[in-house]
PLY file of the C-alpha trace (Angstrom):
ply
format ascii 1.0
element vertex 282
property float x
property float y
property float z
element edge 281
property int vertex1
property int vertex2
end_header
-160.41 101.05 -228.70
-162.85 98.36 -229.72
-164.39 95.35 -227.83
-161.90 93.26 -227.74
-158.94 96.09 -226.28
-161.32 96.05 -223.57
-161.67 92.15 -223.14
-157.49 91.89 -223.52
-157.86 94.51 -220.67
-159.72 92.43 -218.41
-157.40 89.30 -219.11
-154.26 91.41 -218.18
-155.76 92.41 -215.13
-156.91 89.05 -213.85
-153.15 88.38 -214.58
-152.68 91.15 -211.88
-155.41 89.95 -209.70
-153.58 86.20 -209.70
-150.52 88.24 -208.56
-152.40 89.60 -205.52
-153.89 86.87 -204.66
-150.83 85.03 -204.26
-149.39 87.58 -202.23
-152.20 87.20 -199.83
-151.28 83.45 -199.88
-147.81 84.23 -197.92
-149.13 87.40 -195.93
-148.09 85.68 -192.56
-144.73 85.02 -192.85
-144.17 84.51 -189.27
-145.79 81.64 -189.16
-144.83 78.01 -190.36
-145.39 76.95 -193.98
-148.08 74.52 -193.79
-150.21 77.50 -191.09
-148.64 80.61 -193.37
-149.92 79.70 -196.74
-153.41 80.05 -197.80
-154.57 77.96 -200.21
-157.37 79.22 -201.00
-155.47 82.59 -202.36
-153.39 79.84 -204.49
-156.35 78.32 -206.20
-158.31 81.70 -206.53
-154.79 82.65 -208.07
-154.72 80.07 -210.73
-158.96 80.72 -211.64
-157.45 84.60 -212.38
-154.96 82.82 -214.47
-157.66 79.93 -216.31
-160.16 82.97 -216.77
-157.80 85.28 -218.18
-156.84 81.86 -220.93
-160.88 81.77 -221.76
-160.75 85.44 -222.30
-157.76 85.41 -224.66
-159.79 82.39 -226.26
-162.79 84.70 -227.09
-160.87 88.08 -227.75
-159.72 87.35 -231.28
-163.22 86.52 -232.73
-164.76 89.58 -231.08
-161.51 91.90 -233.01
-162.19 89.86 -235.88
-166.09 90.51 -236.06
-166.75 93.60 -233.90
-163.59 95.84 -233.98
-163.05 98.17 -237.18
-159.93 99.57 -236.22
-157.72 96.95 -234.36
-154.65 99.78 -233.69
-154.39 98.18 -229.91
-154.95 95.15 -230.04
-151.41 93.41 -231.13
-149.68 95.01 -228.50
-151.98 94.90 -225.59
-152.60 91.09 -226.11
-148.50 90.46 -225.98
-148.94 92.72 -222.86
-151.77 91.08 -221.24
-150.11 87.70 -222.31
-146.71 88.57 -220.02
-148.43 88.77 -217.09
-151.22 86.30 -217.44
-149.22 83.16 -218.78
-145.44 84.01 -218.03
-145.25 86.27 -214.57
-148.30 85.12 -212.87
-147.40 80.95 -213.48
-143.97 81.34 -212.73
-144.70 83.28 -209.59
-147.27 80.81 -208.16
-145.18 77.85 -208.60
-142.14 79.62 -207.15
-144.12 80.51 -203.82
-145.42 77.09 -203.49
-142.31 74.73 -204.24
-140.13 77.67 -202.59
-141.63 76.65 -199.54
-141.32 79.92 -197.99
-138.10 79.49 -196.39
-138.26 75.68 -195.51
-136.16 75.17 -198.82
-132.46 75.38 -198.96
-130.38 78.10 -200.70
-129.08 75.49 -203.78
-133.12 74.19 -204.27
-134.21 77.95 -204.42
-131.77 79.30 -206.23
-132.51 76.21 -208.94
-136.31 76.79 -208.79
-136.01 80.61 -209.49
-133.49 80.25 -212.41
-136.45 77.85 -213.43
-139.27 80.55 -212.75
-137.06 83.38 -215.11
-136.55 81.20 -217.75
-140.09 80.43 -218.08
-141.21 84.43 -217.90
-137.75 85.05 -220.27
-139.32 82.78 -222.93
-142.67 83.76 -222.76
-141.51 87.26 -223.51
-139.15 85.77 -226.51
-142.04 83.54 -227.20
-144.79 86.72 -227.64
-142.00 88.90 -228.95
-141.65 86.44 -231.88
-145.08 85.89 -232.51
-145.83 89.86 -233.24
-142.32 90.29 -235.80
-143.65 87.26 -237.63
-146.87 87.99 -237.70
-148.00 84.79 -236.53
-151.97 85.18 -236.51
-151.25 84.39 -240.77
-150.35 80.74 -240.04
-152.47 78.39 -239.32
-149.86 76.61 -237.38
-148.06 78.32 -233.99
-144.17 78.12 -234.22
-143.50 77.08 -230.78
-145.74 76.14 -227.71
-148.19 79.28 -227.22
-148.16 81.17 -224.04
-151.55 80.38 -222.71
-150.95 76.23 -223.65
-147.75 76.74 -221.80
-149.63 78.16 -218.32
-152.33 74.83 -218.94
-149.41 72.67 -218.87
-147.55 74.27 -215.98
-150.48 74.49 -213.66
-151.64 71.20 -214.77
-148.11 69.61 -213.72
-147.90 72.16 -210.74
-151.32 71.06 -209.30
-150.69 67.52 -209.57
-147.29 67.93 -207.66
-148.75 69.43 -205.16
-151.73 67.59 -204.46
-150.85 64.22 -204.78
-149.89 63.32 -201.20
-153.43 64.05 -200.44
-155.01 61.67 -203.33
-154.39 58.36 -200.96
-152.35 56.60 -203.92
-149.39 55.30 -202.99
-148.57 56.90 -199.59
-144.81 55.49 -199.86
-144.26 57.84 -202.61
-145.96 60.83 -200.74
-142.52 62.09 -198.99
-139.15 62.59 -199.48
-135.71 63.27 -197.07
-134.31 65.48 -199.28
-131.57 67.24 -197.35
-129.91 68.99 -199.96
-133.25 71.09 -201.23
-135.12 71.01 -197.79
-132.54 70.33 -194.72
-131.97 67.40 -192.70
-135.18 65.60 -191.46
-137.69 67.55 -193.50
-139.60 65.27 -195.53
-141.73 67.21 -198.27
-143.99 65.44 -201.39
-141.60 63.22 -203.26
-142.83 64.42 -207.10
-141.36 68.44 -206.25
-138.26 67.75 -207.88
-140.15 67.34 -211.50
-141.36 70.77 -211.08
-137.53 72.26 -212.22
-137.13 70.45 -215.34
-141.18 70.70 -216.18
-140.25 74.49 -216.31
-137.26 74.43 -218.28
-138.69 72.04 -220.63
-142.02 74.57 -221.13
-139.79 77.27 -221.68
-137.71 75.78 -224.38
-140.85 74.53 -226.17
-142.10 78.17 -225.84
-138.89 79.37 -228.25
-138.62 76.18 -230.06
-139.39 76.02 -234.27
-141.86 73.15 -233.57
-144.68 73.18 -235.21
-147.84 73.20 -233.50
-151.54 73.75 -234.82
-153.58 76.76 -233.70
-156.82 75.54 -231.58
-159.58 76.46 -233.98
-160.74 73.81 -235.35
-160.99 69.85 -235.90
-159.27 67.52 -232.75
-157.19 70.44 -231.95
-159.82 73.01 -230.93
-161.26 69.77 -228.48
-158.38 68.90 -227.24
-158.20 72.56 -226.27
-161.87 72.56 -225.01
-161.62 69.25 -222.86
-158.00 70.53 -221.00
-159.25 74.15 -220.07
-162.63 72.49 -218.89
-160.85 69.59 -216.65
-158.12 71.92 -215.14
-161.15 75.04 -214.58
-163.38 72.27 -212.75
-160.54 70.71 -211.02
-159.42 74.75 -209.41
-162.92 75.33 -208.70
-163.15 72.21 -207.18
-159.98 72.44 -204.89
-160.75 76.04 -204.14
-164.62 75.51 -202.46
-162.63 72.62 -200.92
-160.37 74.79 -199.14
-163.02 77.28 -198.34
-164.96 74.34 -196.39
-167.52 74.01 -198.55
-167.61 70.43 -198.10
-164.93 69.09 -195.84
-166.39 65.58 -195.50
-164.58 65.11 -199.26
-161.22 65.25 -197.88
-159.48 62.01 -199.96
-162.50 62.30 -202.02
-161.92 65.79 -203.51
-157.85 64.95 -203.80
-158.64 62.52 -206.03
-160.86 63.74 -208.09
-158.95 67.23 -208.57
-155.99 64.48 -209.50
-158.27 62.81 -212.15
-158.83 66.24 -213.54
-155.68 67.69 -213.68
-153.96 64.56 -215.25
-156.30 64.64 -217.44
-155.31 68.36 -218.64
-151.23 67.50 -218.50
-152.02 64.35 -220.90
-153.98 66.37 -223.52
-151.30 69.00 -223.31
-148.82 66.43 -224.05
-150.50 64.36 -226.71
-150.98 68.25 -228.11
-147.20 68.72 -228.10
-146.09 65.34 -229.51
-148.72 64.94 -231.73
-149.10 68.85 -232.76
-146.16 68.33 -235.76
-148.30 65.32 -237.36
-151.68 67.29 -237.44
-150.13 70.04 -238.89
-148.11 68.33 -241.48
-151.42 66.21 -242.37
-153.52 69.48 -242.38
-150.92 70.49 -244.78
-151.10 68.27 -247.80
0 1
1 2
2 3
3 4
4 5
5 6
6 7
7 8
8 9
9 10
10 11
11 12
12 13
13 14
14 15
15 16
16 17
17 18
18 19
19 20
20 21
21 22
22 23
23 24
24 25
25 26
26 27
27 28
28 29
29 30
30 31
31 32
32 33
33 34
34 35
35 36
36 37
37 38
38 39
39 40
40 41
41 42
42 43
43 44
44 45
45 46
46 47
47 48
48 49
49 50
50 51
51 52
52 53
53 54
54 55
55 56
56 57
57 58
58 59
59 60
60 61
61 62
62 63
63 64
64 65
65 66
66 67
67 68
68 69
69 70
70 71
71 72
72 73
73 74
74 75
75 76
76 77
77 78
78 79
79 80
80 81
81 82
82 83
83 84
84 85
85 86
86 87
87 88
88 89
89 90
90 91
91 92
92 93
93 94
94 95
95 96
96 97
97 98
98 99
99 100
100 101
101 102
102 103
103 104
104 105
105 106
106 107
107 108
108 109
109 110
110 111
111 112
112 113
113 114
114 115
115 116
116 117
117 118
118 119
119 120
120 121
121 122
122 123
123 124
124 125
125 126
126 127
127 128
128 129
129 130
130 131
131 132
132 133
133 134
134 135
135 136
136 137
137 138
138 139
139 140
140 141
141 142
142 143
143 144
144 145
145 146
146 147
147 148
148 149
149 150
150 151
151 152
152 153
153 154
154 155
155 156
156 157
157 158
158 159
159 160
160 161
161 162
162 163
163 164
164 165
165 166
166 167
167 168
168 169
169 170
170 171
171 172
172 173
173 174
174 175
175 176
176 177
177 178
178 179
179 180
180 181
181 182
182 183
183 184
184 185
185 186
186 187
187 188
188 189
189 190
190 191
191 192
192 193
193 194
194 195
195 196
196 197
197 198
198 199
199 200
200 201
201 202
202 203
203 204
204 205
205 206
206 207
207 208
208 209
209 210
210 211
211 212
212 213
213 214
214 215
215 216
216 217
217 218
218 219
219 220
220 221
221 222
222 223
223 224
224 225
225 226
226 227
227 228
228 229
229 230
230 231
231 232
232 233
233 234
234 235
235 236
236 237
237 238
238 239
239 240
240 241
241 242
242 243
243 244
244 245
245 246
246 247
247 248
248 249
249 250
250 251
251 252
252 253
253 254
254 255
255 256
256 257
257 258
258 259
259 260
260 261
261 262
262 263
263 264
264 265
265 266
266 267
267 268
268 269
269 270
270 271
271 272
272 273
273 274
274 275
275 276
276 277
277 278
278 279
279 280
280 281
């Protein structure tokens, strides 16, 4: 083992440690949703998740410059990768738009199809990546795991925070009696949540082209969305602590600033990604 085994290690156990922490978000079942959850396990869930990107960031260089023998590494990073950027996302998002019970049978049912299909297609995704030996392009065929887990928390955290960012409080709630029962009004935007997985998954296993992150506008595009979506967790989680509870509306929307800044980088990444490679090309 070399360096960098180690450092894909670490990332597949803060995979594990998001895991954990989310099951300490829904510990109390007993009580309602809005008491039983603790948010604070939810945020600390997706740092484990954000930390665990930076480390598969900085793991290839180390291989590349510190590791003689790289024997491990393929195969623990696909590893690592499973439970880092296709269990642990797809677990978080199905605790908190599951609703722990609130939710009906159909809107369940719907979101965990959603959830599989996103940890299916990350497995197809790293599966892929190893036969073809895609570290030799300089392009990735299909949208890489860890750009996949920015834009699902990205879209996940805005969801869920954006009745508390005081803009436009008639679109904070919705009566939606066929996902949550008659009379239960829950944030209007949950419904994008379904399709925002199925679409990641399908651009996981698609043939689109999409440059690698190491250099030119790609690599800062890359920079600037990890950095707003890390300062917009770390933000929400010291909020929830109490840290500084006098930044209630305050802290919502700057977290919402932050995190639609990461989804629109992540897009303009997607749609764009063909054109820079195709340019880089010629």
């Amino acid at each position: 083992m070399g360096l960098a085994d180690y450092i894909t290690l670490a990332n597949g156990l803060l995979g594990a440690g998001a895991i954990f922490f989310i099951m300490m978000a829904v510990g109390d079942l007993q009580q309602p949703y809005q008491d039983g959850i603790k948010s604070q396990y939810i945020w600390a869930a997706q740092l484990c998740i954000i930390l665990s990107m930076i480390g598969d960031v900085i793991d290839g260089p180390v291989a590349r410059r510190y590791s003689k023998r790289r024997l491990l590494g393929g195969s623990l990073d696909i590893m690592s990768d499973c439970v880092s950027f296709g269990l642990a996302p797809a677990l978080l998002i199905f605790v908190l738009y599951g609703r722990m019970g609130e939710a009906t049978p159909i809107w369940t049912l719907f979101l965990a199809a959603a959830c599989c299909w996103v940890i299916v297609t990350a497995m197809l995704r790293l599966a892929r990546f190893d036969y073809e030996k895609g570290s030799d392009y300089p392009w990735f065929f299909g949208l890489s795991s860890p750009a996949n887990a920015v834009f699902l928390l990205s879209l996940s955290s805005l969801i869920w925070l954006q009745p508390s960012t005081g803009i436009g409080p008639g679109l904070s709630t919705w009566d939606c009696e066929m996902c949550f029962g008659q009379g239960v009004e829950k944030p209007w935007f949950d419904f994008l949540i379904i399709p925002g997985l199925f679409i990641s998954g399908g651009l996981m296993i698609s043939d689109r082209r999409l440059p690698k992150a190491k250099h030119g506008v790609p690599m800062w595009l890359s920079v600037i969305a990890m950095s707003t979506l890390l300062a917009g967790t770390i933000i929400q989680l010291r909020y929830t602590l109490g840290e500084f509870p006098e930044l209630d509306e305050a802290a919502g929307f700057t977290t919402f600033v932050l995190f639609s800044t990461t989804l629109i980088l992540c897009l303009a990444y997607i749609i764009a990604g063909p054109a820079i490679v195709a340019k880089e090309s010629d």
